[in-house]
NUFI-770629 format. One record per residue: x, y, z of N, C-alpha, C, O, CB in turn; residue in one letter. Coordinates in steps of 0.05 Angstrom, whole numbers, plus 5000, padded with zeros to 4 digits. Each point is the difference from the previous one (the first is absolute). Glycine has a CB too. Example, Ala and Ser with C-alpha at 12.3 -4.5 7.8 and 13.67 -1.06 7.14 Angstrom:
% NUFI-770629
526448865156498250245000501850245000502150005013494149775012A503150444961501650245001498550225014501050225004501449654953S
//
This chain:
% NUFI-770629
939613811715498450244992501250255012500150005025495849714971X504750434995500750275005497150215007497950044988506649864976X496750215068498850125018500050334982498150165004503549465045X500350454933501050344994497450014981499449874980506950205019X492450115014498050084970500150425002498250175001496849225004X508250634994499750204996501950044974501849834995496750275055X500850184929500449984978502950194997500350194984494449695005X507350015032503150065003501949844987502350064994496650105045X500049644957501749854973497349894987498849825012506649995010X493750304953497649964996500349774974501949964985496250555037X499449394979499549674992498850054967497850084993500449675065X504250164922499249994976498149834986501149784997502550385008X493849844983499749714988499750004965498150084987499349775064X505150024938501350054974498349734980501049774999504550485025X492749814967498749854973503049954979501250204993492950095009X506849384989501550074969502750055014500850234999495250034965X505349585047502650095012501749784991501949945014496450325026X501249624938502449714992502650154986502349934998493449654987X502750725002502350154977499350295006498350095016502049544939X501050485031500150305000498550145012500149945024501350024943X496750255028500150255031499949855020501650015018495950384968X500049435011499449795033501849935014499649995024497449814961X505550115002502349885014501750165006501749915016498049754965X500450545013501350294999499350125028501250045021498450054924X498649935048498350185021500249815040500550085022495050094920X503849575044499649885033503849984997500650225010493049374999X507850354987503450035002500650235013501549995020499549804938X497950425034500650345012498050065024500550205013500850014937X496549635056498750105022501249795027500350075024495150124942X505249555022501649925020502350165007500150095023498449524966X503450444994503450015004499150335018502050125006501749564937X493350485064499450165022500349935014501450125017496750034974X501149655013498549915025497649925008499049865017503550374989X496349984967496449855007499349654989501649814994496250784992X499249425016499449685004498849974974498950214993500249725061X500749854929499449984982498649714998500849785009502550584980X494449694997498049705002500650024958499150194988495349845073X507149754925502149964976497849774989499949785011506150335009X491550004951499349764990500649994982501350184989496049775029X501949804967499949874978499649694987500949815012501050584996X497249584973498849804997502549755012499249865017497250384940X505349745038501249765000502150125026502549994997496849774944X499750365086501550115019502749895007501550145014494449985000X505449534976502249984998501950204994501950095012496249554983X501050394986501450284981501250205019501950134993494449874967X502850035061499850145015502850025031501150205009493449704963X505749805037501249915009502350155000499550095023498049564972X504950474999502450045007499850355005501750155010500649374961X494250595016499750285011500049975026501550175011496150014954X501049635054498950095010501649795030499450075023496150154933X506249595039502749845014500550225023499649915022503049834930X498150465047501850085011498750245019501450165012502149674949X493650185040498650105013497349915005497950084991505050214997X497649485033498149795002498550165026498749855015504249644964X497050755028498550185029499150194973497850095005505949925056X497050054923498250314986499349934972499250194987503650215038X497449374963499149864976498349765006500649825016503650334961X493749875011498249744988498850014972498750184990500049765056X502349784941499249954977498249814997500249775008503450374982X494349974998496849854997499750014964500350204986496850025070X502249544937497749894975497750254998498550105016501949294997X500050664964498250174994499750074968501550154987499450015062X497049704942498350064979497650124997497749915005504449804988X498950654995497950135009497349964987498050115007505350195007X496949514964497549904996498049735014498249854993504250394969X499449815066498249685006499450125031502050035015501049454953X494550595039498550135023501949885029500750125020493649894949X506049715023500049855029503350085008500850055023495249454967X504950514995503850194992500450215018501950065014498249924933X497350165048500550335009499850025029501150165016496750054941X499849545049499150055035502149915006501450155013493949794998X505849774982502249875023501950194998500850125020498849374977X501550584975502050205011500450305015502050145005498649594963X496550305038499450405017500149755025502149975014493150604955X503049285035500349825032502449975005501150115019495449624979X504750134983502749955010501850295011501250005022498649574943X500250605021501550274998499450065034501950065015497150144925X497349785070499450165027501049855016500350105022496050124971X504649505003500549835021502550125013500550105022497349484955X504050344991502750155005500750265010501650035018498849724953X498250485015501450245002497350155024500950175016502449844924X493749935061498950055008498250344978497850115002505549525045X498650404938498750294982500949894974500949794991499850685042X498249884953500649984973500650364987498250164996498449315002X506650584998499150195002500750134970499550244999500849755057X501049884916500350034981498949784984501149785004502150505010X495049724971498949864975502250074974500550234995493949825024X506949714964500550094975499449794985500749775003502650545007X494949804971497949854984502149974970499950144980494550105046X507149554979502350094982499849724973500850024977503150275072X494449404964499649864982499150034978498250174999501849685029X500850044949498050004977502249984966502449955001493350415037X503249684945501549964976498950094966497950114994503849495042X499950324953499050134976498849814977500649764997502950585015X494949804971498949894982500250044974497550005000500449975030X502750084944500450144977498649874971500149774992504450395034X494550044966498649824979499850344982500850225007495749225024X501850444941498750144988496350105017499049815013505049924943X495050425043497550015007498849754991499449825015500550664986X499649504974497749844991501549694994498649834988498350644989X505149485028501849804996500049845037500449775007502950554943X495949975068500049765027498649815003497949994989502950285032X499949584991499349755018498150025026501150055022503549814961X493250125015497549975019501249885033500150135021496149734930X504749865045502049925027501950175012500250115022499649484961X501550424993502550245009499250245019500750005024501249934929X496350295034499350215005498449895025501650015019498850264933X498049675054498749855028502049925021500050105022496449694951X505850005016501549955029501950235005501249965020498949524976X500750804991501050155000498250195024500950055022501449824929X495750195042498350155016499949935018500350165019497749954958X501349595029500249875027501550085020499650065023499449634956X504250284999502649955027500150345001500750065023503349404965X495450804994501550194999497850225014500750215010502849624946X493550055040498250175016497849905010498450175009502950134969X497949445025498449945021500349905020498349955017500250064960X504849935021502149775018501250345023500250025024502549434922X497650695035500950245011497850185030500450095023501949924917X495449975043497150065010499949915030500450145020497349784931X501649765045499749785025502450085012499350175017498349394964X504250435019502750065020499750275018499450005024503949774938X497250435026498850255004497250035027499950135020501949924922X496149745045497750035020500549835021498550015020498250104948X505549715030499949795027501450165019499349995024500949554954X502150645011501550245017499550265017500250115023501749724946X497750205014496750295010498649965033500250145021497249814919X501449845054498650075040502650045006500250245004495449415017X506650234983502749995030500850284990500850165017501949244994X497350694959501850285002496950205016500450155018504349794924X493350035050498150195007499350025028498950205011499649744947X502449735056499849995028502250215016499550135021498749354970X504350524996502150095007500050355003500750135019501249414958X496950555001499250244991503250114982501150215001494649885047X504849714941503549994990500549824984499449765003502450365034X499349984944500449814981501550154959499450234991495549465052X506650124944499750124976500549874983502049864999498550465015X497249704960500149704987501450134971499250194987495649495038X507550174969501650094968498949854977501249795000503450295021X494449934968499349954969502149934981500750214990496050105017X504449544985501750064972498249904979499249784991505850175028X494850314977498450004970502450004976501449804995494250525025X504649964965501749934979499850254979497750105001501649365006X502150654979499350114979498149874981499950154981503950035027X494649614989498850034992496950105013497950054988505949694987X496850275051497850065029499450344981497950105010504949585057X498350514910500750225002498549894956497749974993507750255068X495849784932499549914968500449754988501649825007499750574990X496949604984499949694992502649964974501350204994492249755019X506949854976502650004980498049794980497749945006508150115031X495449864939499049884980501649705011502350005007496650454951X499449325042502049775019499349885018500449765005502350444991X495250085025500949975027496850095004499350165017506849954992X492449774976497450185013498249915017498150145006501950034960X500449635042498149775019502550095027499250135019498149324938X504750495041502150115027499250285010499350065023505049694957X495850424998499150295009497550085016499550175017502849884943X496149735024496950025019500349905029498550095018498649804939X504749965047499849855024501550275022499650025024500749374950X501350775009501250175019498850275006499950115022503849664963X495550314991497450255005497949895016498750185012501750034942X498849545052496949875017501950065027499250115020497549404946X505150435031501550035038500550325008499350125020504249364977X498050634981499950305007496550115007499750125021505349944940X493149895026497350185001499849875026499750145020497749954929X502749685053499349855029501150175027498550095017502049414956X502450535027501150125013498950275007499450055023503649664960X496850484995498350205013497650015020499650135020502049954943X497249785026498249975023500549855020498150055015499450024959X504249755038500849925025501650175006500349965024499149644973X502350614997501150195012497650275015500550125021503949714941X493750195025498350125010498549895021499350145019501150034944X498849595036499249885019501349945029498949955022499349924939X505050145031501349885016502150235026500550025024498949564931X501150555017501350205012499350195028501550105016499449844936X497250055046498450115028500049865027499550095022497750054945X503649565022500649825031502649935004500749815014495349974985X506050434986502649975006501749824980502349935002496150165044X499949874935501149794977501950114986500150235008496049554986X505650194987501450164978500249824986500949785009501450535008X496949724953499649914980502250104974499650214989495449755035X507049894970501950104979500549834970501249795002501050395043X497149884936500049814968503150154995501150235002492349734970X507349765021503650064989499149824985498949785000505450335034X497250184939498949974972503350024987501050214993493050055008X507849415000502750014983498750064968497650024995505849595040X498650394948500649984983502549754999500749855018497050654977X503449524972501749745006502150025017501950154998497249724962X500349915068503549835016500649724986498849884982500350265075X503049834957501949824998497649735027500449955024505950504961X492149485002499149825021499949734980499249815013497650575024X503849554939499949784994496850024996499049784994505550015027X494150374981496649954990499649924966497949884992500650545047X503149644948499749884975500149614996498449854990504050695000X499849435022500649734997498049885024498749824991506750244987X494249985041499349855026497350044994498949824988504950235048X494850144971496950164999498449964983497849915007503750395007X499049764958498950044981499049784981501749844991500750545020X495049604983499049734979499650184973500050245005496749385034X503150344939499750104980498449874974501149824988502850355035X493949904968499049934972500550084977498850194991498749775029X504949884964501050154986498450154975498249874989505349855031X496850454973498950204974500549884974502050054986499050395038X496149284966501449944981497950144974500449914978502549625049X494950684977500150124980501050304988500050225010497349435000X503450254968501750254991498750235004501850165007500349624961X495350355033499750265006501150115021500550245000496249704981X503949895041501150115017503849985018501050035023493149944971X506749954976502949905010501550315002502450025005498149414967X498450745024502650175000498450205031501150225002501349804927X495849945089498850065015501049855026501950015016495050124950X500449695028500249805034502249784991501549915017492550085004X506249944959502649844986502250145012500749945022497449944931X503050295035502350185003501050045035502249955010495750324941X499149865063501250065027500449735017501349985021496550494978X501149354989500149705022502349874999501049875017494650024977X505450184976503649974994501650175017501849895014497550044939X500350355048502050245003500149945037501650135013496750324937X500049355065499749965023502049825014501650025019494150104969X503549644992501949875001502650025001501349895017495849994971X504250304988502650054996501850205017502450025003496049854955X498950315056501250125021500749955030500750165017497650044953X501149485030499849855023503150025011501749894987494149774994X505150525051502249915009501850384992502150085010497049184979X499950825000500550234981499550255015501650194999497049554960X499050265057497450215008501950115013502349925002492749895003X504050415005501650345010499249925034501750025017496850484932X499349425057498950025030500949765017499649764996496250484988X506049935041500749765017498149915019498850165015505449984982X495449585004498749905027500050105030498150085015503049604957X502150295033499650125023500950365002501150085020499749364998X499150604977499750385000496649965003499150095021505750194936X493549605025497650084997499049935034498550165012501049754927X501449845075499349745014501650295030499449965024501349334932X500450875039502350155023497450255002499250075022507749814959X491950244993498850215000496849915010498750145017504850084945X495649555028496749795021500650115031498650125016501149264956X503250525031500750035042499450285016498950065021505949644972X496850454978499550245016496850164995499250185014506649864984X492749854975498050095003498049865029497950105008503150014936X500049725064497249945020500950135027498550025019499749464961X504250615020500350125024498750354992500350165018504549465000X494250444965499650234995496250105013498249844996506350084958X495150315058497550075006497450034985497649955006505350225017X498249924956499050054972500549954971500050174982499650065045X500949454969500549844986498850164976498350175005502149405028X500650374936498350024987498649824990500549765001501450524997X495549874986499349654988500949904980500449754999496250295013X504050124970501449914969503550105002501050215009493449924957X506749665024502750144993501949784975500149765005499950515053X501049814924500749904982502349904999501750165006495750064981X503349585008503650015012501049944973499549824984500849965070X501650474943501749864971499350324984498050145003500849144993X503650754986500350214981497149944974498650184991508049845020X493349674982498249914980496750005011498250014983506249684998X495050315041498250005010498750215014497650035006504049614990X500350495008499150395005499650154967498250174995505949915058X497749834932499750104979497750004993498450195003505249734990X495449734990497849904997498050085006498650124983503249655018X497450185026498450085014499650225004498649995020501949714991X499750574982499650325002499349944978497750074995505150235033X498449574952499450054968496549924996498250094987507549754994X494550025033496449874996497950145014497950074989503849485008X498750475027499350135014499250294993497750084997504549605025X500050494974498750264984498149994977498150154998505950025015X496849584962499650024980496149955013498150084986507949784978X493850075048496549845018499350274997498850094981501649465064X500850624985499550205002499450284979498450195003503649525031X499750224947499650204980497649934973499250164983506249965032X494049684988497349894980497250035015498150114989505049494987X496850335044498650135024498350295004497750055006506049685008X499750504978499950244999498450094972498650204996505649795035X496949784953499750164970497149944997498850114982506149844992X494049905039497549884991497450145026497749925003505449534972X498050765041498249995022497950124994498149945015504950045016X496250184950497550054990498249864993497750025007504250214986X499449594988497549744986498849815020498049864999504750094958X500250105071499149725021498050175024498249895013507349744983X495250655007496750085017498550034983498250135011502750115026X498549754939498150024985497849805004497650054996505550144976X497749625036498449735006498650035027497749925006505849774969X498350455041497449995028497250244993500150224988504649705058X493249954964498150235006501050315011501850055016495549524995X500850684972501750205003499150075031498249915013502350264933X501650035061501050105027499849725015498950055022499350494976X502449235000500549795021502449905009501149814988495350084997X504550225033503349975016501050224988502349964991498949525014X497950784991501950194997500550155028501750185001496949854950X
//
């Protein structure tokens, strides 16, 4: 057990680290120097990350949908490292369907692993960061955390429920020294198409040239995407060393784009409509 519980090589704990950002990310926080607690379901997987720094790596089983997962692995983490001083809530995966074509199972074990699995992890972490008065928990949400796509609309929900979530634990949190940051890619090169992703395929025609079309155009862009892993996994490092983290930031030309695009377009229906929408409150109430 390690006596250091000071946050001079500070102690990562990486959700989803078998492939891309996760593996990315604990690779670059080691080759610092800092300490890294490396999960995932089948933590073998894990093994040759984590070989060669058997004093600042531990790899723990962790299925963030299974409660008893989350304790042994934060216990295990205090045994070892004694703290906790980065959360990256990075597990989870994709789902694609037509709306009315999804799958009831599907859409449920999705939510599970991508926001209630997310949820429970998050709250088992919290006392040691709140004890600490330090701490900062990363989100990878997603462009779709920002707009929904035709395809993708049960995934999108799962990522807008973590972004709204987020706001409010940043408010909550931020005051006891917490920093709270949603990294919102657009498409990388992480193999999330082939590895991640389950799919229902679109077999009625109203909607093949829609949720049909983009569940194809996903596929084919698999290996293709503009956004590197580790640039994104280099820019996480230096955000947690920062005072004033932000909360939202987009990574990727397609996902800044996107995302302003929707975003304003909210904002400007909003605008166009703000008459009809105070029309509805009682008069002079909240003016």
């Amino acid at each position: 057990m390690s006596s250091d519980h000071s946050s001079a090589t500070p102690v990562w704990f990486i959700s989803g680290c078998s492939t891309g950002f996760g593996r990315e990310l604990a690779s670059q926080a080691l080759a610092r120097g800092w300490r890294v607690v490396a999960t995932a379901r089948q933590p073998g997987s894990l093994s040759d990350l984590v070989a060669s720094h058997a004093d600042r790596a531990l790899a723990q089983p962790l299925d963030v949908t299974r409660h008893d997962q989350i304790d042994a692995a934060v216990a295990a983490t205090l045994r070892q490292f004694g703290r906790i001083d980065v959360l990256v809530n990075n597990a989870g995966y994709g789902y694609q369907s037509s709306i009315e074509e999804g799958d009831d199972a599907e859409i449920r074990a999705m939510f599970d692993a991508n926001v209630f699995g997310l949820f429970a992890l998050t709250r088992a972490i919290l006392p040691i960061m709140r004890q600490q008065r330090s701490g900062h928990v990363f989100n990878i949400t997603s462009l779709a955390g920002l707009r929904g796509f035709a395809g993708s609309g049960y995934y999108a929900a799962t990522k807008h429920a973590i972004e709204g979530w987020a706001d409010a634990l940043a408010q909550e949190c931020n005051p006891l020294g917490i920093q709270v940051t949603n990294i919102e890619p657009g498409p990388f090169r992480t193999d999330w198409a082939g590895r991640s992703l389950h799919q229902t395929p679109a077999v009625v025609e109203d909607y093949a040239e829609t949720a049909g079309a983009r569940m194809q155009s996903i596929k084919d862009a698999s290996g293709k995407q503009a956004g590197d892993p580790a640039r994104a996994a280099k820019l996480m490092l230096e955000l947690s060393l920062e005072q004033n983290a932000p909360l939202n930031i987009a990574l990727g030309a397609a996902a800044i784009r996107l995302g302003t695009e929707r975003l304003q377009a909210k904002i400007d229906s909003i605008q166009a409509n703000e008459a009809r929408g105070l029309a509805t409150d009682f008069p002079h109430a909240g003016r």
